[in-house]
C-alpha positions in Angstrom: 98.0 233.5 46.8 96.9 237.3 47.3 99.9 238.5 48.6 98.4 242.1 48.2 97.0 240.8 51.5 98.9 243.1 54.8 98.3 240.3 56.7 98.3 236.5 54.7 99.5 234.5 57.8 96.2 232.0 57.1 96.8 231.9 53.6 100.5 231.1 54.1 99.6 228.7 56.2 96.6 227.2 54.5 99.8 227.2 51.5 101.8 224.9 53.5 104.7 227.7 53.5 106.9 227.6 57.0 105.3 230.2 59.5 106.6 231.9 62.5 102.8 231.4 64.8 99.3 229.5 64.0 97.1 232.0 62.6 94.2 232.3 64.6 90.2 232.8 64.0 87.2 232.1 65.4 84.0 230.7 64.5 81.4 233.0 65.2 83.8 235.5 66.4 81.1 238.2 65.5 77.9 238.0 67.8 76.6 238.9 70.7 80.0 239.1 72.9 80.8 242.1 70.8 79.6 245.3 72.2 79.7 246.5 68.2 77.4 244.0 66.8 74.8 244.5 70.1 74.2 248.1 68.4 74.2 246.7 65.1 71.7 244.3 66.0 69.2 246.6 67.7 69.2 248.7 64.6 67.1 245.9 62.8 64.1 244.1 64.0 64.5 240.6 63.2 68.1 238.7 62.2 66.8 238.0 58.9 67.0 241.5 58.0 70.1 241.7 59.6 71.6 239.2 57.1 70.3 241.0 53.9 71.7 244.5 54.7 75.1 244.8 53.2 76.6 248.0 55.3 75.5 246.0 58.4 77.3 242.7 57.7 80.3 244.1 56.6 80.3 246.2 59.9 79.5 243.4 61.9 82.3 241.3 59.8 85.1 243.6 60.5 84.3 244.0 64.2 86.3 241.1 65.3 89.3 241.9 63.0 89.3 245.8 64.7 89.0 245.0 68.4 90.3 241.5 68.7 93.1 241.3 66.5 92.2 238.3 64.8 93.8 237.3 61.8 91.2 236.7 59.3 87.2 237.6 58.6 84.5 235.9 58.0 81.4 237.2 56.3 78.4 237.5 58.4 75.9 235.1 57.2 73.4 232.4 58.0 73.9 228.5 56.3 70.1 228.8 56.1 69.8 231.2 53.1 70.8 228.4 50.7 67.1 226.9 51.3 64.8 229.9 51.2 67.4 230.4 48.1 65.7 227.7 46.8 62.3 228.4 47.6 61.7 227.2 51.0 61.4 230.4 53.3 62.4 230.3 57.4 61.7 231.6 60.1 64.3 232.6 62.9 62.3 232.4 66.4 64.1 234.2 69.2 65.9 231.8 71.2 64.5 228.8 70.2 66.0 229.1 66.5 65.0 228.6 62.9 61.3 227.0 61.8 60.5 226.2 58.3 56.7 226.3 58.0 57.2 223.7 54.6 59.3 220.8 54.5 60.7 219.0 52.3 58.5 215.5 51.8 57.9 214.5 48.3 59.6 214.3 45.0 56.9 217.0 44.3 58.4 219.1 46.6 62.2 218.6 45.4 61.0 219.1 41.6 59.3 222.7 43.1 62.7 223.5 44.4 65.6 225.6 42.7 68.9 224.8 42.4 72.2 226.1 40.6 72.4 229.6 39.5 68.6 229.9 39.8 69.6 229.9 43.4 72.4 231.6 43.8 71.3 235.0 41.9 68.4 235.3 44.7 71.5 235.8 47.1 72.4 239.4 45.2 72.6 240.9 49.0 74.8 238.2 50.0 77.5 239.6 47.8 77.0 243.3 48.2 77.7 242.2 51.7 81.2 240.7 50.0 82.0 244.4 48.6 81.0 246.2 51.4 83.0 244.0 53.6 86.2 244.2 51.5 85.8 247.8 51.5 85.7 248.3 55.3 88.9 245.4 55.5 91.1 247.6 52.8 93.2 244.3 51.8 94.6 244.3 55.9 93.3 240.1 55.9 91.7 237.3 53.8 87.9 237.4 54.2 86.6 233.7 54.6 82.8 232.8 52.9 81.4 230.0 54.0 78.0 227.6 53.6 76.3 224.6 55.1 77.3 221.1 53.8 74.5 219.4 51.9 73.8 217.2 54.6 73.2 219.7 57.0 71.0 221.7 54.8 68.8 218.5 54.1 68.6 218.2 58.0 66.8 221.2 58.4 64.7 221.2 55.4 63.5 218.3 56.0 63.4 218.4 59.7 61.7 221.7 59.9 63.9 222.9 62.7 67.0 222.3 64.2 66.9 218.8 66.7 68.8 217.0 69.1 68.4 213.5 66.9 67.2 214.8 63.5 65.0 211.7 63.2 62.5 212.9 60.4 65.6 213.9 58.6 66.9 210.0 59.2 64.2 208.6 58.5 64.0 209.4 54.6 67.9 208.5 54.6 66.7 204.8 55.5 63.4 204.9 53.9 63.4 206.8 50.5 67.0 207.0 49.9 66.5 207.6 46.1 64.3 211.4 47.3 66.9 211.8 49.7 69.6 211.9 47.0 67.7 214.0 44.7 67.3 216.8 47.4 71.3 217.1 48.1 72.1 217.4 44.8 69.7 220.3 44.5 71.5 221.3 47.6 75.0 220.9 46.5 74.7 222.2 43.0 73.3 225.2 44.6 75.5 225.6 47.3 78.7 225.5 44.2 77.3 228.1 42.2 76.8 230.4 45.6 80.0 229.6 46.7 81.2 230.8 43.1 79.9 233.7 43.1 81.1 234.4 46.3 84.7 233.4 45.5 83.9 235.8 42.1 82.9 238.9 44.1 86.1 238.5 46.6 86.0 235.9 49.8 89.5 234.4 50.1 89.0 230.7 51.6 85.4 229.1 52.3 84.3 226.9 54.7 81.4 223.9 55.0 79.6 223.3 58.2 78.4 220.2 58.7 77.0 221.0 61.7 75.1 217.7 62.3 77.4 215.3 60.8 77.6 213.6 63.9 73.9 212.6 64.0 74.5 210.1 61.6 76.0 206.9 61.5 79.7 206.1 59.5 77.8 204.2 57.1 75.2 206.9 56.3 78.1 209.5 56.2 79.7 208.0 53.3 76.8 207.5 51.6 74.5 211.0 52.0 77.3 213.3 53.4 80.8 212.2 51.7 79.6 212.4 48.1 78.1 215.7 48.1 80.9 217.6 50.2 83.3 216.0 47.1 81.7 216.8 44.4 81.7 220.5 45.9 85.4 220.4 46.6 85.9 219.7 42.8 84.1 222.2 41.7 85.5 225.1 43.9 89.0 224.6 43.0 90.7 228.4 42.6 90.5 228.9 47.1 90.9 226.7 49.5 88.0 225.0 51.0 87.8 223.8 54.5 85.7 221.1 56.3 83.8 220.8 59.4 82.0 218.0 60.2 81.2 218.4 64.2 81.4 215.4 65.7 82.1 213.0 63.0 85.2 212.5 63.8 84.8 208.4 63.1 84.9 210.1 59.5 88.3 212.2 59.5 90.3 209.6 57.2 87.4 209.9 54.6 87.1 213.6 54.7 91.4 213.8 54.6 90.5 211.9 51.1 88.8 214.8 49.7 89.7 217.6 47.7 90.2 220.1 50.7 93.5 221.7 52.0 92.1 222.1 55.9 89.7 220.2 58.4 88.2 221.4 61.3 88.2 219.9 64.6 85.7 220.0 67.4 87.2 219.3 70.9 86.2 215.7 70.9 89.5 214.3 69.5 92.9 214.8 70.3 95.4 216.6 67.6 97.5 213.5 67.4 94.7 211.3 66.9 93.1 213.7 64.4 96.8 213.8 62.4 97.0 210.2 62.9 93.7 209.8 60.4 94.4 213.0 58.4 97.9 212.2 57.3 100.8 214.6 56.8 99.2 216.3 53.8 96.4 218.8 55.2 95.7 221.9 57.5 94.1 221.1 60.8 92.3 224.0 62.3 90.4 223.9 66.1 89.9 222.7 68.6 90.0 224.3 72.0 86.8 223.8 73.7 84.1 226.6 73.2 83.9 226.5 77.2 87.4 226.9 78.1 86.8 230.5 77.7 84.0 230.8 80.8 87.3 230.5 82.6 89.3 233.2 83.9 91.9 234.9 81.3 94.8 233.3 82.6 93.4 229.9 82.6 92.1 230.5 79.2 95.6 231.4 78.4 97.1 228.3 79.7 94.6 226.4 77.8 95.0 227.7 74.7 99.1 227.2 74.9 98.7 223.9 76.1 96.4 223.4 72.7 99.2 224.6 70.9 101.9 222.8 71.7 99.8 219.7 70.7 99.7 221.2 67.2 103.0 221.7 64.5 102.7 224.2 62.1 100.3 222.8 60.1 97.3 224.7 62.2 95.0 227.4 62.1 94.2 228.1 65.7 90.2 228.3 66.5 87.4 226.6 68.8 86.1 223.2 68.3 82.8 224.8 67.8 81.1 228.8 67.3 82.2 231.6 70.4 78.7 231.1 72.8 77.0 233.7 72.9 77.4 234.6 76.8 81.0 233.9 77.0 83.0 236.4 78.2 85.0 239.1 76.0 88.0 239.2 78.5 88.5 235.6 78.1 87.8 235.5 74.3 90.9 238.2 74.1 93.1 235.8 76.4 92.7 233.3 73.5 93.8 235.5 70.4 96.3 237.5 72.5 97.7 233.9 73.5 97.7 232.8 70.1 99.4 235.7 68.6 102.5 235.5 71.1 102.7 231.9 70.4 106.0 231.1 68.7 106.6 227.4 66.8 110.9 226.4 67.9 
């Protein structure tokens, strides 16, 4: 553990040491709720440009640590720079979200693909973004990295754009599972030597999304999901790696099997259900609902401590899902500020 960190309340949690309050965090805490990234954001023209300019992330990364009070950072990225990584470029379209003008469809285009650290050197801005960050932070918390779980990559390269059923994506799970497999291990061994490197230039914990883990069923999760997010949890062994498979929660015992020390909740399961699958052994972190906080600040507040008292000490306090965009910054501070005054008997 860094214990040059000022303030290491996640990682002594995350450790399993006895704490004195939940840390707390949120996904997406940086965005468009933040008057500070708002100006950030209208220095660039387009989010992707945004994403490769170092001084502008780490700005937009510290934000939430200055004016909320939050207990930990995470760096300012997109999942979706693993894939034009590789070779297969994205488009972010405003509002509607991102559009890859290729997909994947053929072994052809899986063999055209890179992978490893073929990948993961075209991410150089990536980890300026890591140094600039850590700069602006000065040690005062643990900075988080984080990157999309193979499946959910997959969905969108093959997909072509984000989808309520991902059914193009599904329907090379069923009918060419043999291409399917090919393409997440690109995916995967990619994603470990980015996540390396971002380990190597500084990030403290990392995280996987597996944003659309819940599309599939529990039999496809074990077989295209479960795989790939181990064989990443082996391979990143020196921080501690979190999970987050929104709404999968029929696969919580499975994911409590891997090599992870926390798992991420959305608000679609109870904490004593979740602890009942997870066992004793790992950090939960979550999972107040993302709308809770259009509420007013005090009912935010007596949401958030109801949350907590369903929780022991074995919790990172966060949303079950990313801050929306138009929720409110009066109720997003109810949240930490309830949080942080929470005391465990």
């Amino acid at each position: 553990m860094n214990r040059m960190i000022k303030n290491d309340l996640l990682l002594r949690t995350v450790a399993g040491e006895r704490v004195e309050r939940p840390p707390v965090w949120l996904m997406r805490q940086a965005g468009r709720t933040l008057p500070g990234y708002r100006k950030i954001r209208a220095q660039v023209a387009d989010f992707k440009t945004f994403v490769k300019s170092p001084n502008l992330v780490a700005a937009a990364t510290v934000e939430p640590v200055e004016l909320l009070g939050v207990d930990a950072a995470i760096l300012f990225s997109d999942i979706l720079v693993i894939p034009e990584a590789m070779g297969l470029d994205y488009e972010l379209i405003e509002k509607k979200g991102p559009w890859f003008p290729k997909t994947i469809q053929s072994y052809e285009d899986v063999a055209s693909l890179k992978t490893g650290h073929d990948a993961a050197k075209a991410l150089d801005y990536v980890y300026q973004g890591i140094k600039a960050t850590q700069n602006l932070l000065n040690n005062s918390v643990p900075l988080l990295g984080f990157a999309g779980a193979p499946w959910t990559i997959f969905a969108y390269m093959v997909e072509g754009s984000g989808s309520k059923t991902f059914s193009k994506a599904k329907q090379m799970l069923y009918q060419q599972p043999d291409l399917a497999h090919a393409l997440l291990e690109k995916i995967t061994d990619a994603t470990i030597a980015y996540l390396q490197q971002k380990i190597e230039h500084g990030v403290h914990l990392v995280q996987l999304f597996d944003s659309w883990g819940g599309v599939l069923s529990p039999t496809l999760y074990e077989q295209f999901s479960l795989p790939y997010l181990q064989k990443i949890c082996q391979a990143i062994q020196s921080v501690p790696i979190t999970i987050f498979a929104k709404g999968a929660w029929f696969a919580l015992a499975d994911i409590a099997q891997l090599d992870c020390q926390v798992i991420g909740l959305d608000w679609t399961i109870t904490p004593q259900q979740a602890r009942s699958w997870i066992g004793e052994h790992k950090i939960m972190q979550g999972n107040l609902d993302p709308c809770q906080l259009y509420g007013t600040p005090g009912q935010v507040a007596n949401a958030t401590h109801q949350m907590l008292q369903q929780f022991d000490r074995r919790h990172i306090a966060n949303l079950g899902h990313g801050v929306y965009p138009d929720t409110p910054l009066s109720s997003i501070q109810a949240f930490v500020a309830t949080v942080k005054a929470f005391r465990y008997k």
